[in-house]
C-alpha positions in Angstrom: 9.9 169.7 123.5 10.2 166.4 121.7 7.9 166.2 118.4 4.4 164.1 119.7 5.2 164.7 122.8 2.5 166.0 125.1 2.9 169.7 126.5 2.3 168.7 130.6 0.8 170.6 132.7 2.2 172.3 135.8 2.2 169.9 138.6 -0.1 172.5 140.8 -2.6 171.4 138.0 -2.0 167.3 138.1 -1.8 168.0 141.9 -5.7 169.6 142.4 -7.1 167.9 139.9 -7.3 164.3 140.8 -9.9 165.7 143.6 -12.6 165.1 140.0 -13.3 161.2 140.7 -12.8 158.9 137.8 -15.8 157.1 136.6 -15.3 153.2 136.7 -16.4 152.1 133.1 -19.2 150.0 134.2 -22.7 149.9 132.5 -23.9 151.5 135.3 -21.4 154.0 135.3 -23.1 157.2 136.7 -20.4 159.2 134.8 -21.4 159.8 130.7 -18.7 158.0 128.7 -17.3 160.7 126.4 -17.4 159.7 122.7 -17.0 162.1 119.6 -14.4 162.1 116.6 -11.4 161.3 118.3 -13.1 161.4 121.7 -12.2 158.1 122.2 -8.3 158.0 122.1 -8.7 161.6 123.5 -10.6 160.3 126.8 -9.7 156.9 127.2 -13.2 155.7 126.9 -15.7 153.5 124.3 -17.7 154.9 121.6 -21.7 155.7 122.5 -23.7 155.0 119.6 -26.6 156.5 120.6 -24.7 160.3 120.2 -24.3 159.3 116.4 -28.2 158.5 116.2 -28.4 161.9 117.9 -26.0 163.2 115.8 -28.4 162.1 112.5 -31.6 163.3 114.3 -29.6 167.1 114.0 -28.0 166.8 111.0 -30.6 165.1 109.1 -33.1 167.6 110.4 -31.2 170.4 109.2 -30.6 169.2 105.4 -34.4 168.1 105.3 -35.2 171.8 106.3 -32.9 173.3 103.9 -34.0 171.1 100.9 -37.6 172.1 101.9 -38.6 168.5 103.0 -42.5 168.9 103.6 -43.2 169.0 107.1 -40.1 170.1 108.6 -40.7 173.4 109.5 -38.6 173.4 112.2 -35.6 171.6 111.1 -32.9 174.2 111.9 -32.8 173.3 115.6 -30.6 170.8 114.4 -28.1 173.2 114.6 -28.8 173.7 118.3 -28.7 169.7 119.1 -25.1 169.8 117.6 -24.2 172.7 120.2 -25.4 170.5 123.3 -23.8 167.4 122.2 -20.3 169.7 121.3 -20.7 170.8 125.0 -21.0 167.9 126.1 -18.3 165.7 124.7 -16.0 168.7 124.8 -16.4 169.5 128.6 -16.2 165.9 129.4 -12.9 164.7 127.4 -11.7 168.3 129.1 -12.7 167.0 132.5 -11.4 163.5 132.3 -8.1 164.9 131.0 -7.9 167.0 133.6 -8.9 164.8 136.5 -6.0 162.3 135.2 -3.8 164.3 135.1 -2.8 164.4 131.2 -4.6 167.6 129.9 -2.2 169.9 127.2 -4.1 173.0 125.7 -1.6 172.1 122.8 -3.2 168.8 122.3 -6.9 170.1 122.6 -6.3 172.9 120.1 -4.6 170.0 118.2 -7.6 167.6 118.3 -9.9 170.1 117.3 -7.8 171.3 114.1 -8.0 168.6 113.3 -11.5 167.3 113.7 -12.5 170.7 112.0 -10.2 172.3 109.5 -9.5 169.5 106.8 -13.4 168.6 105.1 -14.3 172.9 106.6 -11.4 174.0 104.2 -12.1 171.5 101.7 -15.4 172.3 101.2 -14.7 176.0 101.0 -12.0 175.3 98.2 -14.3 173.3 96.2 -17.3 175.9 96.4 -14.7 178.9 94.8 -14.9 177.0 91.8 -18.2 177.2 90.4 -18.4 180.4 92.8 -16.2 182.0 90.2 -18.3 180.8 87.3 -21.8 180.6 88.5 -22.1 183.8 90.8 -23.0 187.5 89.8 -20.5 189.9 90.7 -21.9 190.9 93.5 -22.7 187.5 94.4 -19.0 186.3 93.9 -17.5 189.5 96.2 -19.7 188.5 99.6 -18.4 184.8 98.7 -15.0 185.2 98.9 -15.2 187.8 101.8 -17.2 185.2 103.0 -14.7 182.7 102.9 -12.1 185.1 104.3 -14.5 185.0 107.3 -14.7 181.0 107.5 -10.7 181.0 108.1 -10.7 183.4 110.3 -13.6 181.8 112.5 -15.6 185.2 112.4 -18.6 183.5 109.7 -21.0 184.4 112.4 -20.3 187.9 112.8 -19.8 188.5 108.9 -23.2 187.3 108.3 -24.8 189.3 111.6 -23.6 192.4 110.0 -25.5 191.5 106.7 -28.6 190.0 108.9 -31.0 193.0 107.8 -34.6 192.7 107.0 -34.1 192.7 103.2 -30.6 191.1 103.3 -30.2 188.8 100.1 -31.7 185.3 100.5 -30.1 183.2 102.6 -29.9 180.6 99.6 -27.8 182.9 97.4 -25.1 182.5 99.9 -23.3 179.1 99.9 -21.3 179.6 103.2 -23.8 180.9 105.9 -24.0 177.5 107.2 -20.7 178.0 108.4 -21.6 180.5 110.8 -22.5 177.9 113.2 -19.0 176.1 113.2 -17.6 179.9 114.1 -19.4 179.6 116.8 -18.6 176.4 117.9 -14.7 177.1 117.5 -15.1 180.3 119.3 -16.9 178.3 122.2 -13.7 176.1 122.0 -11.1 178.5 122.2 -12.7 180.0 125.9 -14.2 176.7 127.7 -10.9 174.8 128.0 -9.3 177.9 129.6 -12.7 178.4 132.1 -13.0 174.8 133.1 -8.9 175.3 133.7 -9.2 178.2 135.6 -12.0 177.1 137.7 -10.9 174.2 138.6 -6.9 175.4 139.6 -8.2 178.0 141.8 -11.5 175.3 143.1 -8.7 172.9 143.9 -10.3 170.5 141.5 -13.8 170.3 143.4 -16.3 169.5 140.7 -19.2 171.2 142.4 -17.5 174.8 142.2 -17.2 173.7 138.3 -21.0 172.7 138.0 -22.2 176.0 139.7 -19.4 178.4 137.2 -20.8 176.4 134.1 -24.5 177.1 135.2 -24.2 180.7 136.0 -22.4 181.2 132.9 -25.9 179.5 131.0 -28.0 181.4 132.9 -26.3 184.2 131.6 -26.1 183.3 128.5 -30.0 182.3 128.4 -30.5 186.0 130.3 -28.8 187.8 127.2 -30.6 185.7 124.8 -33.9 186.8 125.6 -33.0 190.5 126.4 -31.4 190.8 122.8 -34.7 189.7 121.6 -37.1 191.7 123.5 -34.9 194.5 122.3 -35.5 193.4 118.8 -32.2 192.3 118.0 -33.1 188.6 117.5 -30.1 188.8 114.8 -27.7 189.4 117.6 -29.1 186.6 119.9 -29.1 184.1 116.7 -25.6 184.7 115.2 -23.6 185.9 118.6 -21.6 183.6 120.8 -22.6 184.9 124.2 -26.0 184.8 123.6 -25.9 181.0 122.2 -23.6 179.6 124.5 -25.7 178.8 127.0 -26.4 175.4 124.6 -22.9 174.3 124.6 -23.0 174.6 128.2 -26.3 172.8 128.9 -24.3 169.7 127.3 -21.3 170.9 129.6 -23.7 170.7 133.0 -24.9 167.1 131.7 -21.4 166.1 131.4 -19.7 166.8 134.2 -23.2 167.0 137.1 -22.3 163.4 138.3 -26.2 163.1 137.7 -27.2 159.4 138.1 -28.8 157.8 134.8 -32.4 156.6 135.0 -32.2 152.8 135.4 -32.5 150.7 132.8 -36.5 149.7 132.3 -39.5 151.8 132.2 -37.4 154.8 133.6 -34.7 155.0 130.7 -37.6 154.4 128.1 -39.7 157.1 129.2 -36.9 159.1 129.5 -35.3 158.7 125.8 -39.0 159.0 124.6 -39.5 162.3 126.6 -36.1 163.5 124.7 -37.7 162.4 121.6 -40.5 164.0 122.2 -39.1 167.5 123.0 -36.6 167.3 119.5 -39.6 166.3 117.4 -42.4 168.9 118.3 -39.9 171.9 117.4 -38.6 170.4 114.2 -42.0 169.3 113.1 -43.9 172.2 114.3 -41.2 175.7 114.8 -41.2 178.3 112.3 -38.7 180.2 111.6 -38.3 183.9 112.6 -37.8 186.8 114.6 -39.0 184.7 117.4 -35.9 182.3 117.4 -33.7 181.8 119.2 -34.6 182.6 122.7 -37.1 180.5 124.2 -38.3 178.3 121.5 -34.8 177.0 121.4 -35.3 174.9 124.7 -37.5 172.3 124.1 -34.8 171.2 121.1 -31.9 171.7 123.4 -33.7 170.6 126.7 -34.5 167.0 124.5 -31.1 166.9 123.6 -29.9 167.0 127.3 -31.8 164.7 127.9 -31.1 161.8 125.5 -27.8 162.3 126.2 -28.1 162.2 130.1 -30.5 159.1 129.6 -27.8 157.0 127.3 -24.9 157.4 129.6 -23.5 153.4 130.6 -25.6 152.2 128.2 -23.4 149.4 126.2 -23.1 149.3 122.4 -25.4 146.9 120.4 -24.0 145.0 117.5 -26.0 145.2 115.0 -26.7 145.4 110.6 -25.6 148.5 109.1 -28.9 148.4 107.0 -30.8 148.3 110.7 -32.7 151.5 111.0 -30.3 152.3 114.0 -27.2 151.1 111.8 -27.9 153.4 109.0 -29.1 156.0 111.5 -25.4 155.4 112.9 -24.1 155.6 109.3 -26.0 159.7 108.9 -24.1 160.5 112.6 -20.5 159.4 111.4 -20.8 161.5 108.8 -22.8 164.1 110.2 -20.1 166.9 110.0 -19.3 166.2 106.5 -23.0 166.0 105.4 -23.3 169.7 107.2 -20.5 170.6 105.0 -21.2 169.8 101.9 -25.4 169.9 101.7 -25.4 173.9 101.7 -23.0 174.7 98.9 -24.3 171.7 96.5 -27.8 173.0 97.1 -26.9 176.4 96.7 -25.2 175.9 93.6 -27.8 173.6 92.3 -30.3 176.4 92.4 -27.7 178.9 90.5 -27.7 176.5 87.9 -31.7 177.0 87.0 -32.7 180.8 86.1 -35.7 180.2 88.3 -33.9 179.3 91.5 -35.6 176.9 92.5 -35.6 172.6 92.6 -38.2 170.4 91.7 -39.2 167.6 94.1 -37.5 164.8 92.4 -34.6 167.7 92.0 -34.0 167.5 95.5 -33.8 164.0 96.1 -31.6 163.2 93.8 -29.5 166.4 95.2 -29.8 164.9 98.7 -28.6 161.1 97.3 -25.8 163.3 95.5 -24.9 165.2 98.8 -24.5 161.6 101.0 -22.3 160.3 98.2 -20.2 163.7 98.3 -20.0 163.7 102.5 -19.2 160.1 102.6 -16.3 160.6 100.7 -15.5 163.7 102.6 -15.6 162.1 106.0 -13.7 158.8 104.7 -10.9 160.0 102.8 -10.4 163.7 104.0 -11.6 163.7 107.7 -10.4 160.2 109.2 -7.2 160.5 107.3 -6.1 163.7 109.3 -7.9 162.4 112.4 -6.3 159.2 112.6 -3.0 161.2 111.8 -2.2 159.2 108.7 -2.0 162.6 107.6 0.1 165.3 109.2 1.4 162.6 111.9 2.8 165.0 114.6 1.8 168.5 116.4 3.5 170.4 114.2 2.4 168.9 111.4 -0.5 169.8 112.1 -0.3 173.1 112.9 2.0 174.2 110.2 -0.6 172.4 107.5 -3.2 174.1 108.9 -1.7 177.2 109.1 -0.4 176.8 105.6 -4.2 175.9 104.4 -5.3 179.2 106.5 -2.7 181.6 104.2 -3.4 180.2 100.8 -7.6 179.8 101.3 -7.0 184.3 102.5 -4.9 184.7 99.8 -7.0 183.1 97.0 -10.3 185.1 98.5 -8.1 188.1 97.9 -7.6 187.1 94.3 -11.4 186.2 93.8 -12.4 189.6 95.4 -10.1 191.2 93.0 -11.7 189.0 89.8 -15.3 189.9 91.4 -14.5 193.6 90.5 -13.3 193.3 87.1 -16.9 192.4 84.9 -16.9 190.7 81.7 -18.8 192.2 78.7 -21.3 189.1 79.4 -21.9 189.9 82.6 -22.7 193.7 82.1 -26.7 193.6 81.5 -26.6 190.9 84.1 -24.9 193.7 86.3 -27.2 196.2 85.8 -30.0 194.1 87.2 -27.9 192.4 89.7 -27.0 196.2 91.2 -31.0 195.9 92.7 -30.5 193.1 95.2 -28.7 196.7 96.9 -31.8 198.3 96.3 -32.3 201.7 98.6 -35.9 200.7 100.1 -35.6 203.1 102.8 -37.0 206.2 101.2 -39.5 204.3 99.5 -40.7 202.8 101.8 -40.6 205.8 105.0 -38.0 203.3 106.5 -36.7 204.6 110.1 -40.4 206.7 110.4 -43.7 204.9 109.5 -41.6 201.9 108.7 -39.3 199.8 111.0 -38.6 201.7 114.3 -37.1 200.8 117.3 -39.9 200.4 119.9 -42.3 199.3 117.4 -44.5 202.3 117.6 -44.5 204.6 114.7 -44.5 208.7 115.2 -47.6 210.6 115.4 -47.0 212.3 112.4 -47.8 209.2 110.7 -50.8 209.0 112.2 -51.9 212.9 111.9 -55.1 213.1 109.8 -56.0 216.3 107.7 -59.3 218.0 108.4 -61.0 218.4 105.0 -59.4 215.5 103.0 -59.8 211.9 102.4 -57.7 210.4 105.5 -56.8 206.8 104.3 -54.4 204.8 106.9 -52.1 201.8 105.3 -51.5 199.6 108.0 -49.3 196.6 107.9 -46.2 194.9 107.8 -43.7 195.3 104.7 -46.2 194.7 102.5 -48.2 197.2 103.2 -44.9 199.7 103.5 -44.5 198.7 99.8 -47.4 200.3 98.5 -46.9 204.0 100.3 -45.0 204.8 97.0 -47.7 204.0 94.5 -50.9 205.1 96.7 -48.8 208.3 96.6 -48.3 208.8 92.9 -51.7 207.7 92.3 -54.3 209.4 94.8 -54.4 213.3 94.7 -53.1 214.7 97.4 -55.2 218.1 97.6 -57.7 215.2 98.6 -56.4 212.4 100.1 -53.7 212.3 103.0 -52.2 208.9 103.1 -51.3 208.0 106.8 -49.2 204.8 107.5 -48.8 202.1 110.3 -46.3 199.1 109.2 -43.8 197.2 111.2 -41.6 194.1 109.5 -43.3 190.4 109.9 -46.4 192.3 111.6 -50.0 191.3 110.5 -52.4 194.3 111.0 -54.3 193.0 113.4 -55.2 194.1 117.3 -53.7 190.3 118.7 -50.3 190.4 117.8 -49.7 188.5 120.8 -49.5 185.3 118.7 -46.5 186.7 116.8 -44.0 186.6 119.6 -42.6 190.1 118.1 -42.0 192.6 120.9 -42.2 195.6 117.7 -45.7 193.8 116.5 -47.0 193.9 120.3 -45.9 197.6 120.5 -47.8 198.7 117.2 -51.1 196.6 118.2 -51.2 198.8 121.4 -50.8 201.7 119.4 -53.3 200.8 116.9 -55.9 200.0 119.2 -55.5 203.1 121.5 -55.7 204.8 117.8 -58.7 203.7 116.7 -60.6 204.3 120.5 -59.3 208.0 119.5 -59.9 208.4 116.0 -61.4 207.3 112.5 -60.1 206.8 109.3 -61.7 207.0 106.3 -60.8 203.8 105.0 -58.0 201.7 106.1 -56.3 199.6 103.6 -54.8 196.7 105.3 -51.9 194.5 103.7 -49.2 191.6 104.9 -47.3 189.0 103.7 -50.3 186.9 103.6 -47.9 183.9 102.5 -46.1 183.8 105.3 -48.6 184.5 108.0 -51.0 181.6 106.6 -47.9 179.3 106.3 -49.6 175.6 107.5 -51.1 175.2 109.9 -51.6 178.7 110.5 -54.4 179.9 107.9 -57.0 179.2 110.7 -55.9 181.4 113.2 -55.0 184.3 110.6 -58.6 184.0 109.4 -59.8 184.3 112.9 -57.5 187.0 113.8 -58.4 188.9 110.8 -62.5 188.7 111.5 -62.1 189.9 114.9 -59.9 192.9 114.2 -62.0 193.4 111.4 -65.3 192.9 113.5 -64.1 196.1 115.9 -63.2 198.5 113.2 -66.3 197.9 111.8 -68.2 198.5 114.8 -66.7 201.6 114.7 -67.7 202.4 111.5 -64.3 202.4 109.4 -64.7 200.8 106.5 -61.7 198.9 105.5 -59.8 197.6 102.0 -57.8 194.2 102.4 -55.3 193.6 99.7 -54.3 189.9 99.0 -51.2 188.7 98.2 -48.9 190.3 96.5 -46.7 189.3 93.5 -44.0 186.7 94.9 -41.5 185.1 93.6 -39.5 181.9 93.8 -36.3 183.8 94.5 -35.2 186.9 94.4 -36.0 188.6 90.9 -33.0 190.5 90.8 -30.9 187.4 90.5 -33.1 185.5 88.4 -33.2 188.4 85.7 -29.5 188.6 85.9 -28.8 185.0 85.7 -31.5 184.4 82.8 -29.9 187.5 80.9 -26.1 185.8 81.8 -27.5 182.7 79.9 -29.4 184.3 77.1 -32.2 183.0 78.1 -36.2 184.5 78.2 -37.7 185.2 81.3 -40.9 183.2 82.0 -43.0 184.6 84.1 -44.0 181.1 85.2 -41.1 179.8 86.3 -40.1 182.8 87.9 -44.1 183.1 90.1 -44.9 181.1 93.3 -47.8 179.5 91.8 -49.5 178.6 95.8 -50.1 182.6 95.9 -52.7 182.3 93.6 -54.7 179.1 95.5 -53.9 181.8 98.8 -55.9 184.0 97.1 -58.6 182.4 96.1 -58.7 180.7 99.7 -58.9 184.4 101.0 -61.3 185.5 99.2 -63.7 183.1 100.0 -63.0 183.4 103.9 -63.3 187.1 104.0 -66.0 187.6 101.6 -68.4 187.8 104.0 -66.9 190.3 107.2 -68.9 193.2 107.1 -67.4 196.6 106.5 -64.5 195.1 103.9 -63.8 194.9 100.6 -61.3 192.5 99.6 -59.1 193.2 96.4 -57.4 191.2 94.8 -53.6 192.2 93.7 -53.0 189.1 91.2 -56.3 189.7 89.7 -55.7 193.0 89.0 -52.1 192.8 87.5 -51.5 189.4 86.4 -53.2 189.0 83.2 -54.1 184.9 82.5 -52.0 184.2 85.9 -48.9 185.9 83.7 -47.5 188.7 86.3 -45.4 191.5 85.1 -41.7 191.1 86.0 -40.3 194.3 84.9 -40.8 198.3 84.5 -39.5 199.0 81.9 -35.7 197.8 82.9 -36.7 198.0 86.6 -37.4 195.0 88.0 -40.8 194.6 89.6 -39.4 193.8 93.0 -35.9 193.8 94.5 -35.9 190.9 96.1 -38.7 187.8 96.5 -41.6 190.0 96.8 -40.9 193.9 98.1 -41.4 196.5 95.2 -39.4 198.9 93.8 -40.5 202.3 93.4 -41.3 201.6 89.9 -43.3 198.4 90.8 -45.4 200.1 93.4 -46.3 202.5 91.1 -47.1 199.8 88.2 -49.7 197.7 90.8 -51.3 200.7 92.5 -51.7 202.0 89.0 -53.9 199.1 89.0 -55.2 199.0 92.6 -56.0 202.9 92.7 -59.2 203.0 90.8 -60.4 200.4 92.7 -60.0 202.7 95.7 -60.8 205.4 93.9 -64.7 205.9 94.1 -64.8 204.4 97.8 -62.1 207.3 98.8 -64.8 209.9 96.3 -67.8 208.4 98.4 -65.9 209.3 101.9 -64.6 212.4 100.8 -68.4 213.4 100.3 -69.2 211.7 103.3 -66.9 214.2 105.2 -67.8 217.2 103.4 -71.3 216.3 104.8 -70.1 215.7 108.5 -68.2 218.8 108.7 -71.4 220.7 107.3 -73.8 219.1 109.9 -71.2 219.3 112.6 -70.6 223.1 111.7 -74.6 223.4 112.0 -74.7 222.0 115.7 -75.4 218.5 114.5 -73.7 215.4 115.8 -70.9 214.8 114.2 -68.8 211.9 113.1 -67.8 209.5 116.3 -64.5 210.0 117.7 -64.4 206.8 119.3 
């Protein structure tokens, strides 16, 4: 085979394929004209503009959530817009290629290569720079194993396998972004052999192609949602199977032969319905257990959409500085702006001991990330697309492959320097070596915290005849405290029962979570309390998060009426406010302040809106009969100044969960508090027992 010449494809192949009709390239071309980077020479057809405004809504979106933008709560469905337009250009250059009988697997895999690898690799080069400065050890080992995965196209099962409930903060690791690109280049290296395949042995017929690509969505979808009512929303999130049902909504738009609205009130309506569908979920989502799996179709459904309702539309000259140019300008350089935004905000943070950016911080980091991505996307990624770089196949392919061998063998080397520690970095090591913290014992992880179905075991629930039955119920933050309650309560007369399930409020309408594990343990709860009755029940959460805007409202409410049953029940219950949290996690904030020689400040290193939740709390729940509301910061941050360490134990091991030493230090605090209540209803007991042992009624088992 001549160098640049295209691998043909076996004349079976250019013989059934033609049966796919050519769309003429008319404005009212029912066909969608197929535009991406190098789409164009790839299909033979004009640039759409309106995929690079879509392109900007997702990418835009994304670095807005990532650099905490107010009101973008939902911003990470960008990534789910880029997977429908991906399927969509991709399955349509495929298709057009095919039907004229000029498709070469050689020159995909080429196209793509080269589309991808040059700014991906770039970007990971650059970031092993201040990686091998500015990271802990720790830190600096999961980078360069990170990076290992990025070459290899596996980033999105490397980070599933560390995707557990107290895995280190996703801002500590400057790849994870890239987990979404594995999955895109996995999607591409299996839908240009299925949409080969199908339609060799369909003899080209398009509609056999339409009904493969949508029974392989539907299955996808399927697998989605059963990974998350199994509680393995991890799975569905990172996965390929489960998430390619997005590329291949974009796939079904491309190739359905669909007729576009006409122009006029239909094609408006329609691009403002698409709008419409992006905008609630990146305005309104929150992100969660809950995600992907149903809440990703509004997002993905708009995206559809907008690009179904744009195709034969013709191109608009018009000023770059137009809010459509400059929206045009964000989708050009959408992939580089991806890229780069992650790292340079991750790295930003490493560079403060508190972790954390001011507001003017991070728009100055956003102005520095466009400057960085339009370089990126004008002098690495059009070079190598244009092939002014790398002119021919193999080219290419050797570059690349050469790029591949030296990025593994230089995250070798950094793995190697990650295990060799400086004297400087030792006292930062020792506090580093507790973002691996061992919760699980602490914590009853596996029994009374964190099981399978959601419900926790009996023996959890068991009380003991004669003692002071007190039942923590919760989610993490209420599994934190076990330790402390337990070092601090006696146990010849108080048996400390527990009920906690990760990200559930204890409350009887769990509905509103969308958590199949919080459902579960609000049955359980509520068939519980019809059966028995605790001497107090000390209720906690991760207030923060559950009252997260707009949601205070409906916490309140949801609090007052689970609140409103036990008490009609007589069970007097303890709420505990927020608990100590931080701006990062205190491990790594410690370790980076000690790197630096610098003091800790417990103000830098506090979330300072736990104390306004608090108060706001307090004054909602003051009045609910049957509770008494105390207050954590109160009790252990003196002047608003919370502790950070035990000794040489940090408080927490990560934002907010305690250590074994830190639940001890608060309920320290929090136990005499409980202390004459739990006195009070140990009496109170006592007392039942003697009236029910003298034929009396006793206490109400109901």
């Amino acid at each position: 085979m001549r160098k640049g010449v295209p691998v043909p494809l076996p004349r079976f192949v250019v013989q059934f394929a033609p049966t796919i009709p050519r769309a003429p390239r008319t404005r009212a071309s029912t066909q969608p004209r197929f535009a991406s980077a190098g789409a164009g020479s790839a299909s033979g057809v004009g640039h759409r503009e309106d995929i690079d405004w879509l392109r900007a809504i997702a990418v835009l979106s994304v670095v807005a959530f990532h650099f905490e933008a107010p009101a973008i709560f939902g911003g990470f469905v960008g990534v789910d817009i880029f997977f429908v337009i991906s399927g969509y250009l991709i399955t349509g250059i495929i298709a057009a290629e095919i039907g004229a009988g000029r498709f070469s697997f050689v020159q995909f895999y080429e196209r793509r290569g080269r589309r991808l690898l040059p700014a991906l690799y770039a970007m990971v080069a650059f970031a092993a720079l201040p990686a091998s400065q500015d990271m802990l050890g720790s830190e600096r080992a999961e980078f360069f194993r990170s990076a290992a995965a990025v070459v290899t196209f596996t980033s999105n099962v490397f980070f599933w396998q560390q995707s557990g409930y107290f895995d280190h903060a996703a801002v500590e690791k400057p790849l994870l972004h890239a987990w979404s690109l594995a999955v895109e280049e996995q999607f591409y290296l299996v839908l240009p052999i299925v949409v080969w395949a199908v339609l060799l042995i369909a003899r080209g017929r398009r509609l056999a192609l339409t009904f493969t690509l949508a029974l392989l969505a539907a299955g996808s979808f399927a697998l989605g949602l059963l990974l998350m009512r199994e509680g393995a929303s991890a799975s569905a999130f990172f996965l390929s199977p489960p998430r390619a049902w997005e590329f291949l909504l974009g796939s079904l738009v491309a190739i359905s032969g669909l007729r576009a609205p006409r122009p006029g009130l239909a094609r408006r309506g329609a691009r403002a319905l698409s709008l419409l569908l992006m905008a609630v979920p990146i305005l309104a989502l929150r992100p969660g257990p809950g995600f992907p799996g149903v809440d990703a179709l509004a997002p993905c459904l708009g995206a559809a959409l907008f690009l179904w309702s744009g195709a034969g539309v013709a191109n608009v000259p018009r000023s770059p500085l137009s809010p459509l140019g400059v929206a045009a300008f964000f989708g050009r350089i959408s992939y580089s702006l991806y890229l780069w935004h992650w790292p340079l905000f991750a790295f930003a943070r490493f560079a403060k001991p508190g972790l954390a950016l001011d507001g003017w911080e991070r728009v100055a980091l956003f102005a520095l990330t466009v400057a960085v991505a339009t370089l990126s996307w004008r002098f690495i990624e059009q070079p190598f697309r244009h092939r002014k770089l790398a002119v021919t196949p193999r080219a290419a392919f050797g570059l690349a492959a050469l790029a591949s061998l030296l990025l593994l063998a230089g995250s070798g080397v950094g793995l190697l320097r990650a295990g060799a520690v400086s004297d400087a970095d030792r006292a930062a090591q020792r506090l580093d070596a507790y973002n691996a913290y061992d919760m699980k014992p602490v914590y009853r992880y596996g029994t009374c915290f964190t099981t399978p179905d959601g419900r926790v075991p009996e023996d959890c629930l068991r009380p003991v005849p004669g003692k002071t039955n007190l039942l923590l119920w919760g989610d993490s933050f209420a599994a934190h405290y076990y330790h402390g309650l337990k070092a601090e309560l006696d146990p010849d007369t108080v048996n400390i029962m527990q009920a906690s399930q990760p990200t559930c409020m204890p409350t009887f309408n769990a509905e509103t979570q969308g958590v199949a594990a919080c459902r579960a343990l609000a049955a359980q709860m509520r068939d519980y309390f019809a059966a028995h009755r605790p001497d107090l029940v000390v209720m906690s959460a991760d207030w923060l998060e559950d009252a997260r805007s707009p949601r205070f409202a409906g916490m309140v409410r949801d609090l007052r009426s689970t609140l409103s049953r036990l008490s009609d029940a007589g069970i007097p219950v303890v709420l505990l406010g927020p608990s100590v949290q931080f701006r990062a996690r205190l491990p790594s904030m410690l370790a980076r302040a000690t790197l630096r020689g610098m003091a800790s400040d417990p103000v830098a290193f506090v979330r300072s809106d736990i104390f306004a939740l608090d108060q706001a709390m307090q004054a909602a729940l003051s009045t609910s009969e049957g509770l008494s509301y105390i207050s954590i910061l109160s009790a252990v941050c003196e002047n608003g100044r919370c502790p950070l360490t035990v000794g040489d134990v940090p408080l927490s091991f990560d934002h907010a969960h305690l250590t074994a030493a830190g639940s001890q230090l608060v309920m320290a605090r929090i136990a005499p508090l409980l202390l004459p209540k739990t006195t009070e209803l140990s009496s109170r007991q006592q007392a039942d027992d003697r009236t029910h042992q003298a034929g009396g009624e006793g206490a109400r088992d109901d």
